[in-house]
C-alpha angles and dihedrals in degrees: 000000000000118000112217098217116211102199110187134184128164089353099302107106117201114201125212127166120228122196096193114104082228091123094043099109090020113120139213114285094022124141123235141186117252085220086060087061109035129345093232080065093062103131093034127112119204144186132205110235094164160009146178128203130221103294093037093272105153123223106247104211103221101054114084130234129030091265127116111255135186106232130181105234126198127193116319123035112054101354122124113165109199110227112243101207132059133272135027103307117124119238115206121225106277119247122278091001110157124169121193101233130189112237136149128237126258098260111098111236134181087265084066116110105171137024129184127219140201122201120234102174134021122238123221094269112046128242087261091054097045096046095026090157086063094055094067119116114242115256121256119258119248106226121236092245087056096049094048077043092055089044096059095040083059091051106046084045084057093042095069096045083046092050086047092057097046088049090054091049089055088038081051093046097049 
């Protein structure tokens, strides 16, 4: 199964996908080489902060194996308590609230889809030299006004070809 990499430095993040079962008995917080992955990260030096399984669940770190597990969670990881009034205000978590939640453990299975990364140390090339398609800056928008603007200008420069033919038909006819 193909890994999708999150590679991220200086918060940018760069993705790649890996089809190699490297990563598969690797945990949470390892260090790994950059060549293991892909031979452009030679040089680099990179740790697994995370990872997510199949149906989204995440790996915890602190809970052993690559299985999926039930765990009683208290405030922090994993934890959103939805506020229950209007407006802006934020509602704390409320005392000696605790969820059973589905996770996985920290140790990368078959079952994993995507890990994130962290670099520790740079490589020779930079990450803008080795993914150089990711580095583009997104295109503009056209708003909705210039593109009704473009269409009619493509109408009214057909018009007139259309009104010429129709002249040299009735010149034709005559």
């Amino acid at each position: 199964m193909a890994f999708k990499l999150n590679i991220s430095q200086r918060g940018r993040s760069w993705k790649m996908e890996l089809d190699s079962e490297a990563l598969v008995g690797k945990k949470l917080g390892d260090k790994i080489s950059g060549q293991d992955l892909s031979a452009d990260l030679a040089g680099y030096e990179l740790q697994i902060t995370g990872a997510s399984d199949i149906a989204g669940f995440p790996h915890k770190p602190d809970v052993e194996g690559p299985a999926l597990r039930r765990v009683l969670l208290t405030k922090g990881w994993g934890m959103h308590k939805k506020p229950r009034r209007e407006g802006k205000k934020k509602v704390q978590t409320p005392h000696g609230l605790r969820l059973k939640k589905t996770i996985r453990g920290k140790e990368l299975s078959e079952k994993t889809v995507q890990v994130n990364f962290n670099v520790v140390k740079e490589g020779a090339k930079t990450l803008n030299e080795i993914f150089p398609e990711q580095n583009k800056a997104p295109e503009p928008e056209v708003k909705a006004t210039e593109a009704k603007a473009e269409a009619e200008e493509t109408q009214t420069q057909e018009k007139p070809e259309q009104a010429q033919e129709i002249k040299t038909e009735e010149e034709k006819t005559e």
